[in-house]
C-alpha positions in Angstrom: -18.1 -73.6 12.9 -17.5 -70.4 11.5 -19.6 -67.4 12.4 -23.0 -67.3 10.4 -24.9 -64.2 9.9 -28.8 -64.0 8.7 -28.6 -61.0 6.8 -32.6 -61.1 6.3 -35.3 -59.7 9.0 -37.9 -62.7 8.1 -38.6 -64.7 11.6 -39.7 -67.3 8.9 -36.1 -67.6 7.6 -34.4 -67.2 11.1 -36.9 -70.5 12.2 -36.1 -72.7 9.5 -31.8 -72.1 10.4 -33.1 -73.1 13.8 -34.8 -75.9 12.4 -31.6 -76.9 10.7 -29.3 -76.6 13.9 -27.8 -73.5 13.5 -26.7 -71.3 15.6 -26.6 -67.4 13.6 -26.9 -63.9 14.4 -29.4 -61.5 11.9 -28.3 -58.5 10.4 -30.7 -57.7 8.1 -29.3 -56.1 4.6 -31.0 -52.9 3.5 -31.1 -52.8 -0.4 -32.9 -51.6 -3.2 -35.4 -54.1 -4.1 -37.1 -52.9 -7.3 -36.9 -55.1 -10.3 -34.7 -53.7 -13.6 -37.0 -52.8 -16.4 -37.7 -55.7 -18.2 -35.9 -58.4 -16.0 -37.2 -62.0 -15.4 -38.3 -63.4 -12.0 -35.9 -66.0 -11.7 -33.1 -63.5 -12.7 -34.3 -61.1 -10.1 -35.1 -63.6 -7.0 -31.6 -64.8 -7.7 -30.4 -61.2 -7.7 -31.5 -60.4 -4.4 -30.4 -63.0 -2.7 -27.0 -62.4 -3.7 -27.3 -58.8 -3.4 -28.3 -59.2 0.2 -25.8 -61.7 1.0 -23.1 -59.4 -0.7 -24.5 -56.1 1.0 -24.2 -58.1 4.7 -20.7 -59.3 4.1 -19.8 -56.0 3.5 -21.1 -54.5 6.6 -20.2 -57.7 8.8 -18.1 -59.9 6.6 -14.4 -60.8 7.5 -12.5 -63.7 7.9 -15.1 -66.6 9.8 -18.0 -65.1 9.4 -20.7 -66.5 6.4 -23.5 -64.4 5.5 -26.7 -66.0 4.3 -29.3 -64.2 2.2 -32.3 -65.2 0.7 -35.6 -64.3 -1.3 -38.3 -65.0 -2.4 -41.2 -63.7 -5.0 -44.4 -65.5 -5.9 -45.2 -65.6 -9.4 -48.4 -65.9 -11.8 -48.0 -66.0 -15.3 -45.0 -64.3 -15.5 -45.8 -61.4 -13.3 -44.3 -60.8 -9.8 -46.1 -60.6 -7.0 -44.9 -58.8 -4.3 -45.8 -58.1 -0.5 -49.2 -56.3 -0.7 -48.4 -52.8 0.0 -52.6 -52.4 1.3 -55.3 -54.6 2.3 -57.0 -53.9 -1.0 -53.9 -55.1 -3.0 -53.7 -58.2 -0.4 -57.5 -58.9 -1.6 -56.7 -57.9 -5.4 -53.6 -60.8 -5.3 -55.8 -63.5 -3.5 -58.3 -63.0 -6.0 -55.7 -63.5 -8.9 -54.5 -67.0 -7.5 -57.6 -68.5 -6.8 -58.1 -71.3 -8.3 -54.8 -70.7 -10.6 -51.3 -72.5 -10.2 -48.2 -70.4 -9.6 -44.8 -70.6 -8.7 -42.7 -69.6 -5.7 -39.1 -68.6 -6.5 -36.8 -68.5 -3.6 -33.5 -68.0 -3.8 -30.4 -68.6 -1.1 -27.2 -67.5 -1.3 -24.4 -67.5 0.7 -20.8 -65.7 0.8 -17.6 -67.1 2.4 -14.5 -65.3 2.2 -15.8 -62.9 -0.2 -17.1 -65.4 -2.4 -21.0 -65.7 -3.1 -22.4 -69.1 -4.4 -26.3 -69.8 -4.8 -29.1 -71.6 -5.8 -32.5 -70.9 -7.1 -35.7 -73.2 -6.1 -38.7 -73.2 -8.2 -42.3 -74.9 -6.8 -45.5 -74.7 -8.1 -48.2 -74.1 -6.3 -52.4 -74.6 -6.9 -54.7 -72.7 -5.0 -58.2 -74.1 -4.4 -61.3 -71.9 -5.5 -61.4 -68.9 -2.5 -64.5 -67.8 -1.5 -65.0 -63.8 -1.2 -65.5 -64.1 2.5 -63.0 -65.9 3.4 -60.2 -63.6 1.3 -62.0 -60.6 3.4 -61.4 -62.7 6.5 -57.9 -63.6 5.7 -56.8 -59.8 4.9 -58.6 -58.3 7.7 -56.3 -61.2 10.1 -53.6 -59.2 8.8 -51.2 -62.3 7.5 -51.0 -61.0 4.3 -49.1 -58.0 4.8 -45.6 -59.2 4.8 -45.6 -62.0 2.9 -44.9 -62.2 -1.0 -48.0 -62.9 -2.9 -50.2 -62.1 -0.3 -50.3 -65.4 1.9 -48.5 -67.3 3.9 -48.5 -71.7 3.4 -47.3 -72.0 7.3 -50.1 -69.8 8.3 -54.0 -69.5 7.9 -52.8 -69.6 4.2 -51.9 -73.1 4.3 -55.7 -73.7 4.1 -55.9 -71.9 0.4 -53.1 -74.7 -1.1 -55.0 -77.2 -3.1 -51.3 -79.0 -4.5 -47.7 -78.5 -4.0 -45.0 -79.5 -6.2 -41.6 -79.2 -4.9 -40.0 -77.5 -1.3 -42.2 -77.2 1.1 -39.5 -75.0 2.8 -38.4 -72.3 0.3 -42.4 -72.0 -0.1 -41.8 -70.4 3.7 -38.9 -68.5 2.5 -35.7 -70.8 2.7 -34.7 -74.0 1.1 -33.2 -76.3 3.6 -31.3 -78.9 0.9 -29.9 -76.2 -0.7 -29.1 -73.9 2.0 -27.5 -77.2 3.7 -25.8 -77.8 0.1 -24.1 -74.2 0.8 -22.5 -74.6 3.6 -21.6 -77.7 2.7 -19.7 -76.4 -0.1 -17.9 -74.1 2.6 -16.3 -76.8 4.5 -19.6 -76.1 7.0 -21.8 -79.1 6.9 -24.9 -78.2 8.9 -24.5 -81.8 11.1 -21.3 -80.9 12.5 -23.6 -77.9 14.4 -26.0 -81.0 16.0 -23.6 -82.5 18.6 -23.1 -78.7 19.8 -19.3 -78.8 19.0 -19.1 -77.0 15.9 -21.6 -74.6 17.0 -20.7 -70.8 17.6 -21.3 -69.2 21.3 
Protein backbone atom coordinates (compact mmCIF):
# COMPACT_ATOMS: atom_id res chain seq x y z
CA UNK A 1 0.00 0.00 0.00
CA UNK A 2 1.25 3.26 -0.97
CA UNK A 3 2.67 5.67 1.54
CA UNK A 4 -0.15 7.59 3.44
CA UNK A 5 0.50 10.86 5.19
CA UNK A 6 -2.00 12.56 7.95
CA UNK A 7 -1.46 15.96 7.04
CA UNK A 8 -3.63 17.11 10.18
CA UNK A 9 -2.22 17.42 13.99
CA UNK A 10 -5.78 16.11 15.54
CA UNK A 11 -4.90 12.75 17.71
CA UNK A 12 -8.69 12.39 17.08
CA UNK A 13 -8.15 12.01 13.31
CA UNK A 14 -4.82 10.01 13.61
CA UNK A 15 -7.09 7.39 16.06
CA UNK A 16 -9.91 6.88 13.85
CA UNK A 17 -6.96 5.81 10.64
CA UNK A 18 -5.86 3.53 13.33
CA UNK A 19 -9.18 2.46 13.92
CA UNK A 20 -9.47 1.76 10.21
CA UNK A 21 -6.17 -0.28 9.82
CA UNK A 22 -3.86 2.05 8.63
CA UNK A 23 -0.74 2.42 8.90
CA UNK A 24 0.34 6.61 8.17
CA UNK A 25 2.83 9.09 9.13
CA UNK A 26 1.36 12.94 10.22
CA UNK A 27 2.64 15.95 8.82
CA UNK A 28 0.43 18.45 9.78
CA UNK A 29 -0.31 21.27 6.99
CA UNK A 30 0.05 24.82 8.18
CA UNK A 31 -2.55 27.04 6.20
CA UNK A 32 -4.54 29.98 6.53
CA UNK A 33 -7.76 29.07 7.96
CA UNK A 34 -9.93 32.21 7.87
CA UNK A 35 -13.13 32.05 6.09
CA UNK A 36 -13.53 34.40 2.63
CA UNK A 37 -15.90 37.21 3.22
CA UNK A 38 -19.18 36.05 2.70
CA UNK A 39 -18.38 32.21 2.02
CA UNK A 40 -20.77 29.35 3.15
CA UNK A 41 -19.80 26.54 5.67
CA UNK A 42 -20.02 23.78 3.57
CA UNK A 43 -17.98 25.66 0.82
CA UNK A 44 -15.38 26.49 3.43
CA UNK A 45 -15.13 22.93 5.47
CA UNK A 46 -14.68 21.52 1.99
CA UNK A 47 -12.02 24.15 1.27
CA UNK A 48 -9.88 23.24 3.95
CA UNK A 49 -9.79 19.93 3.66
CA UNK A 50 -8.54 20.19 0.26
CA UNK A 51 -6.34 23.03 0.90
CA UNK A 52 -4.63 20.90 3.62
CA UNK A 53 -4.46 17.86 1.62
CA UNK A 54 -2.98 19.99 -1.32
CA UNK A 55 -0.54 22.08 1.05
CA UNK A 56 0.87 18.38 2.46
CA UNK A 57 1.37 16.92 -0.91
CA UNK A 58 3.30 19.65 -1.78
CA UNK A 59 5.70 19.45 1.01
CA UNK A 60 5.70 15.54 1.09
CA UNK A 61 3.87 14.46 -1.96
CA UNK A 62 5.62 12.34 -4.77
CA UNK A 63 5.06 9.31 -6.50
CA UNK A 64 3.39 6.61 -3.53
CA UNK A 65 2.71 8.70 -1.18
CA UNK A 66 -1.28 9.89 -0.44
CA UNK A 67 -1.97 12.69 1.71
CA UNK A 68 -5.14 12.89 3.73
CA UNK A 69 -6.66 16.11 5.02
CA UNK A 70 -9.62 16.73 6.76
CA UNK A 71 -11.95 19.43 8.69
CA UNK A 72 -14.30 20.10 10.32
CA UNK A 73 -16.60 23.24 11.63
CA UNK A 74 -19.67 23.04 13.78
CA UNK A 75 -22.50 25.04 12.69
CA UNK A 76 -25.70 26.87 14.20
CA UNK A 77 -27.90 28.63 12.16
CA UNK A 78 -25.69 29.35 9.56
CA UNK A 79 -22.86 30.70 11.64
CA UNK A 80 -19.50 28.87 12.20
CA UNK A 81 -18.34 27.97 15.14
CA UNK A 82 -14.94 27.63 15.59
CA UNK A 83 -12.41 26.37 18.33
CA UNK A 84 -12.98 28.78 21.31
CA UNK A 85 -10.09 30.94 21.29
CA UNK A 86 -10.84 31.62 25.67
CA UNK A 87 -12.76 29.94 28.24
CA UNK A 88 -15.25 32.72 28.12
CA UNK A 89 -15.94 32.08 24.33
CA UNK A 90 -15.90 28.14 25.17
CA UNK A 91 -18.90 29.16 27.83
CA UNK A 92 -20.48 31.77 25.33
CA UNK A 93 -20.64 28.69 22.41
CA UNK A 94 -22.03 26.05 24.99
CA UNK A 95 -24.57 28.41 25.89
CA UNK A 96 -25.67 28.95 22.16
CA UNK A 97 -26.21 25.08 21.52
CA UNK A 98 -28.06 24.22 24.49
CA UNK A 99 -30.95 22.95 23.87
CA UNK A 100 -30.62 23.87 19.88
CA UNK A 101 -29.82 21.38 16.93
CA UNK A 102 -26.78 22.00 14.74
CA UNK A 103 -24.79 20.55 12.32
CA UNK A 104 -21.21 19.17 12.11
CA UNK A 105 -19.53 19.65 8.64
CA UNK A 106 -16.51 17.56 8.21
CA UNK A 107 -14.83 17.32 5.27
CA UNK A 108 -11.93 14.59 3.91
CA UNK A 109 -9.98 14.86 1.14
CA UNK A 110 -7.44 13.03 -0.23
CA UNK A 111 -4.64 13.56 -3.08
CA UNK A 112 -2.99 10.86 -5.15
CA UNK A 113 -0.65 11.66 -7.76
CA UNK A 114 -1.43 15.22 -7.67
CA UNK A 115 -5.00 14.70 -7.89
CA UNK A 116 -7.31 15.80 -4.94
CA UNK A 117 -10.87 14.12 -4.62
CA UNK A 118 -13.28 14.69 -1.59
CA UNK A 119 -16.32 14.40 0.14
CA UNK A 120 -18.27 16.49 2.51
CA UNK A 121 -20.45 14.94 5.59
CA UNK A 122 -23.20 16.78 7.13
CA UNK A 123 -24.95 15.46 10.74
CA UNK A 124 -27.07 17.06 12.86
CA UNK A 125 -26.73 17.27 16.20
CA UNK A 126 -29.30 18.17 19.41
CA UNK A 127 -28.01 19.20 22.53
CA UNK A 128 -29.98 18.60 25.70
CA UNK A 129 -30.78 21.70 27.98
CA UNK A 130 -27.07 22.51 29.87
CA UNK A 131 -27.17 23.60 33.06
CA UNK A 132 -24.83 26.77 34.07
CA UNK A 133 -22.81 24.65 36.32
CA UNK A 134 -22.10 22.05 34.44
CA UNK A 135 -20.91 24.43 31.14
CA UNK A 136 -18.56 26.17 34.04
CA UNK A 137 -17.41 22.59 34.88
CA UNK A 138 -16.92 21.43 31.42
CA UNK A 139 -14.70 24.73 30.39
CA UNK A 140 -12.82 24.79 33.52
CA UNK A 141 -11.84 20.66 32.52
CA UNK A 142 -10.30 22.27 29.64
CA UNK A 143 -11.89 19.95 26.75
CA UNK A 144 -13.20 22.70 25.05
CA UNK A 145 -10.25 24.35 23.89
CA UNK A 146 -9.37 22.60 20.74
CA UNK A 147 -12.32 21.37 19.56
CA UNK A 148 -14.68 23.12 17.03
CA UNK A 149 -17.82 24.37 18.64
CA UNK A 150 -16.55 24.05 21.92
CA UNK A 151 -17.13 20.25 22.86
CA UNK A 152 -16.00 17.21 22.11
CA UNK A 153 -18.94 14.00 21.51
CA UNK A 154 -16.02 11.33 22.42
CA UNK A 155 -15.30 13.17 25.49
CA UNK A 156 -17.08 14.59 28.67
CA UNK A 157 -19.11 16.27 25.82
CA UNK A 158 -20.79 13.18 24.75
CA UNK A 159 -22.95 13.66 27.84
CA UNK A 160 -24.41 17.21 26.29
CA UNK A 161 -25.81 15.07 22.89
CA UNK A 162 -29.48 14.57 23.31
CA UNK A 163 -29.84 13.04 19.24
CA UNK A 164 -27.58 12.40 16.52
CA UNK A 165 -28.41 12.04 12.93
CA UNK A 166 -25.80 10.85 10.71
CA UNK A 167 -21.65 9.85 11.36
CA UNK A 168 -20.91 9.34 14.45
CA UNK A 169 -17.26 9.45 13.21
CA UNK A 170 -16.87 12.72 11.21
CA UNK A 171 -18.69 14.20 14.46
CA UNK A 172 -14.97 13.25 15.99
CA UNK A 173 -13.36 14.71 13.06
CA UNK A 174 -13.14 11.99 10.27
CA UNK A 175 -15.62 10.08 8.32
CA UNK A 176 -14.60 6.53 8.07
CA UNK A 177 -17.11 5.49 4.83
CA UNK A 178 -15.93 8.19 3.03
CA UNK A 179 -12.40 8.36 3.89
CA UNK A 180 -12.55 4.38 3.14
CA UNK A 181 -14.46 5.41 -0.22
CA UNK A 182 -11.19 7.52 -1.03
CA UNK A 183 -8.83 5.36 -0.99
CA UNK A 184 -10.79 3.06 -2.48
CA UNK A 185 -11.07 5.23 -5.44
CA UNK A 186 -7.03 5.19 -5.36
CA UNK A 187 -6.66 1.60 -6.10
CA UNK A 188 -6.06 1.54 -1.91
CA UNK A 189 -8.95 -0.25 -0.31
CA UNK A 190 -8.44 0.07 3.45
CA UNK A 191 -8.92 -4.09 3.88
CA UNK A 192 -6.05 -4.87 1.91
CA UNK A 193 -3.97 -2.93 5.15
CA UNK A 194 -5.79 -5.71 7.75
CA UNK A 195 -3.86 -8.93 6.81
CA UNK A 196 -0.66 -6.64 7.33
CA UNK A 197 0.48 -7.21 3.62
CA UNK A 198 -0.40 -4.07 2.11
CA UNK A 199 0.62 -2.22 5.03
CA UNK A 200 3.60 0.34 4.86
CA UNK A 201 6.80 -0.30 7.35
Amino acid sequence: MPSLVLASASPRRAELLTQMGLTFTVSPANIDETPKPGEQPDHYVLRMAEEKALAGWRADGHDGVMVLGSDTSVVRAGRILGKPASATEAGAMLRDLSGQHHQVMTAVALVNGGRCQSRLVVTDVAFRPLLDAEIEAYVASGEPMDKAGGYGIQGLGGVFVDQIRGSYSAVVGLPLKETAELLAGAGQPVWQAWNGSGRDA
